[in-house]
C-alpha positions as CSV (number, residue, x, y, z in Angstrom):
1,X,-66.4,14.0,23.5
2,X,-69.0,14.4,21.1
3,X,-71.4,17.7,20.6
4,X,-74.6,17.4,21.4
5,X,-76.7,20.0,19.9
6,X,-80.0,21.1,20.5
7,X,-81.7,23.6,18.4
8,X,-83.2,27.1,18.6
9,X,-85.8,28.7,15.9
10,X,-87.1,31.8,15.7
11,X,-90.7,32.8,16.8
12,X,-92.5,35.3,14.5
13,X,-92.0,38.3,16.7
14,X,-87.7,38.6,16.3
15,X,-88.3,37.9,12.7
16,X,-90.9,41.1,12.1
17,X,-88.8,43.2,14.3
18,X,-85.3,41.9,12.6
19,X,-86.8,43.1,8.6
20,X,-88.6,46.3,10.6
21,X,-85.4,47.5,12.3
22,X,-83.0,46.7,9.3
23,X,-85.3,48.3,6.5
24,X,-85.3,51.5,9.2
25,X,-82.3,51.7,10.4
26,X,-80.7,51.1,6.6
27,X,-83.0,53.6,5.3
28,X,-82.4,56.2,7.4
29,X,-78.2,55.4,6.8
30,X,-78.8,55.6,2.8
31,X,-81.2,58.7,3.6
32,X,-78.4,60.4,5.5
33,X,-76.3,59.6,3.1
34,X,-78.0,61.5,0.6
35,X,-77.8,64.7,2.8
36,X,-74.3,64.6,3.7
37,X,-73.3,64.9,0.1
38,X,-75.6,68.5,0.3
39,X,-74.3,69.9,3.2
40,X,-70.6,70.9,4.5
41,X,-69.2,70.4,7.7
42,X,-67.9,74.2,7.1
43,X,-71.8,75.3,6.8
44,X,-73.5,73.3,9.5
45,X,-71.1,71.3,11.8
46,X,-73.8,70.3,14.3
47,X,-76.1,68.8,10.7
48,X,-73.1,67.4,9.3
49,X,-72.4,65.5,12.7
50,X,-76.0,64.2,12.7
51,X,-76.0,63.0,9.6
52,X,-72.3,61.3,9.9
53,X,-73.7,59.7,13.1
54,X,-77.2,58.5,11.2
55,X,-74.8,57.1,8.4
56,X,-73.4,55.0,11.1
57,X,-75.7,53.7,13.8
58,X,-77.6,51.7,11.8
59,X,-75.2,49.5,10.7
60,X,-73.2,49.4,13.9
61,X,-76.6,48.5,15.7
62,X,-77.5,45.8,13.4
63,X,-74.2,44.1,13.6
64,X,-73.7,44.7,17.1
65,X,-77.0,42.7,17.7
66,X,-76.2,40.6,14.9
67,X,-72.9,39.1,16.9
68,X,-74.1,38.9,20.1
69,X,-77.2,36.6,19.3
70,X,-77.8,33.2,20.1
71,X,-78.2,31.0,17.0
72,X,-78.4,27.2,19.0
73,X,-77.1,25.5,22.2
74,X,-75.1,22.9,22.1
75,X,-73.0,20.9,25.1
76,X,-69.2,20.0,24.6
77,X,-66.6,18.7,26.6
78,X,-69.1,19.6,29.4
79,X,-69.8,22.8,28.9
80,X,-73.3,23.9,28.1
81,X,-72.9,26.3,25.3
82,X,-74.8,29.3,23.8
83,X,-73.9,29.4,20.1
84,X,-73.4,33.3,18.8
85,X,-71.2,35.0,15.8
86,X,-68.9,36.7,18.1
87,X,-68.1,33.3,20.1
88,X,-70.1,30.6,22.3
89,X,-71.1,31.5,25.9
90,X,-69.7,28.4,27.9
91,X,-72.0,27.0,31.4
92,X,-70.1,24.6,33.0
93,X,-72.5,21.6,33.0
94,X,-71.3,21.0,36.9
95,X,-72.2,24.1,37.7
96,X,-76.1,23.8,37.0
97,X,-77.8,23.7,40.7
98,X,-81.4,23.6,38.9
99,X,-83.4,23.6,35.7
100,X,-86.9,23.9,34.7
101,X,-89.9,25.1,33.1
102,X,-91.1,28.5,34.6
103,X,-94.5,28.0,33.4
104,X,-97.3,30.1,31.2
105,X,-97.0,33.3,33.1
106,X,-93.6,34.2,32.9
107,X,-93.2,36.2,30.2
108,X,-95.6,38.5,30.9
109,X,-93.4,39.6,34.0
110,X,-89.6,39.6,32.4
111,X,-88.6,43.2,32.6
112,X,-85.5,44.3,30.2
113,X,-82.9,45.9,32.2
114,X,-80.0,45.9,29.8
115,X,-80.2,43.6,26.5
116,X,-81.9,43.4,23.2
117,X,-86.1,42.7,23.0
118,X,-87.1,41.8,19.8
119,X,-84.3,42.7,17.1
120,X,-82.7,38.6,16.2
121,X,-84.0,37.3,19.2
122,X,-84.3,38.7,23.1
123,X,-80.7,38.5,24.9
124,X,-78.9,40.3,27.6
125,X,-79.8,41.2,31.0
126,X,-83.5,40.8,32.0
127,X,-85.4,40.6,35.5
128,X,-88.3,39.0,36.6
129,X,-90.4,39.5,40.0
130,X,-90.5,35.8,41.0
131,X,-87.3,34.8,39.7
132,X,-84.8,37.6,39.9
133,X,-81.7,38.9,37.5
134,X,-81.4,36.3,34.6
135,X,-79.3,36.4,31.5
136,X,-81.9,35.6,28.7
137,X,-80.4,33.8,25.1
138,X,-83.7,33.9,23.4
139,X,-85.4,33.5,19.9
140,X,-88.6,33.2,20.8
141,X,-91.7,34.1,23.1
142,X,-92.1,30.8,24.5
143,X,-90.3,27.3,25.6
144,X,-88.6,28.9,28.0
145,X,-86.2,26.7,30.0
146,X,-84.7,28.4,33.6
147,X,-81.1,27.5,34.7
148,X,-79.9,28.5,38.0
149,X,-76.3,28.1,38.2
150,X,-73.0,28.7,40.3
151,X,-72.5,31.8,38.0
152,X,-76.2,33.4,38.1
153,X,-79.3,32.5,36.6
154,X,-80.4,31.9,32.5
155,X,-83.3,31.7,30.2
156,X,-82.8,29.7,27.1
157,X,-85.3,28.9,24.6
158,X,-84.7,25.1,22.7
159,X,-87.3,23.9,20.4
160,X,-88.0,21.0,22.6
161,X,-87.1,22.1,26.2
162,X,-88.5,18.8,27.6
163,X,-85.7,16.9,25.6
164,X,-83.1,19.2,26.6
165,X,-83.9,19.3,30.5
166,X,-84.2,15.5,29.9
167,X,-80.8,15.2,28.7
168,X,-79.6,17.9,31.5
169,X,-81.0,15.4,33.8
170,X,-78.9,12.1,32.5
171,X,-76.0,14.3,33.3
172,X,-76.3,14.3,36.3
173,X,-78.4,17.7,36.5
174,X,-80.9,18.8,39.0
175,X,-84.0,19.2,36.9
176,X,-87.9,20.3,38.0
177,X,-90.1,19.8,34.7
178,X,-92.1,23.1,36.4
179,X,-90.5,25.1,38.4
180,X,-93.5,27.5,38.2
């Protein structure tokens, strides 16, 4: 079968927030850096441990995010997939019940409960008032398109979500255009 891809582009938010984060979290690394090489473990075990752990976070943050975010969707052998470094999340295509548009007002109610907000795009866990517990595979503010499926419920964000629920409906999918 062939792939079918559809793609995903960042927003200007995830991009500020990406070069913000990375220029702080590496500059406090290199910064830390520098102070380990003045002080001992023998003279200050609880500063040396600080600065050993500053040395490392940044970089363990930034590629912990970096592997876990969505670059594009794409659907193959049909599965619905989330494209990421560390491997694709796969939706069975059969097991979409619904898919839609939330509409206008539903960012302003998503609530992070476990996932990343800002730094290479918004992914993880999130909640939302009107439409529950969601996994969200985001890169930017808007476009949102809402999949219920046998497995819970997702926010993705394609560049043009009227061509992907389009195509999710010649599949056979159950597809509102607003689901608001």
């Amino acid at each position: 079968m062939n792939k079918i891809e559809f793609t995903t582009s960042w927003d200007l938010s995830p991009k500020l927030v990406t070069l913000a984060a990375a220029l702080a979290l590496c500059g406090v690394s290199v910064m830390s850096i520098k102070d380990i090489t003045a002080v001992s473990f023998s003279q200050s075990p609880v500063s040396f441990s600080l600065m050993v752990f500053a040395v490392i976070i940044g970089p363990v943050t930034l590629g912990c995010c970096f592997l876990f975010h969505p670059r594009n969707y794409y659907v193959e052998n049909g599965d619905l997939c989330i494209d990421r470094p560390c491997g694709a999340r796969r939706i069975p295509l059969t097991s979409i019940k619904s898919a839609g548009l939330p509409g206008p007002s539903f960012q302003r109610g998503i609530t992070r409960l476990f996932g990343v907000g800002g730094l290479f795009g918004y992914f993880g866990l999130f909640s939302h008032g009107k439409y529950g517990r969601f996994r969200m595979f985001a890169t930017r503010g808007g476009n949102h398109v809402f999949l219920k499926t046998d497995s819970g419920n997702f926010v993705l964000t394609p560049d043009s979500p009227r061509v992907f629920l389009s195509y999710l409906n010649s599949r056979g999918g159950k597809t509102d255009i607003d689901i608001a």
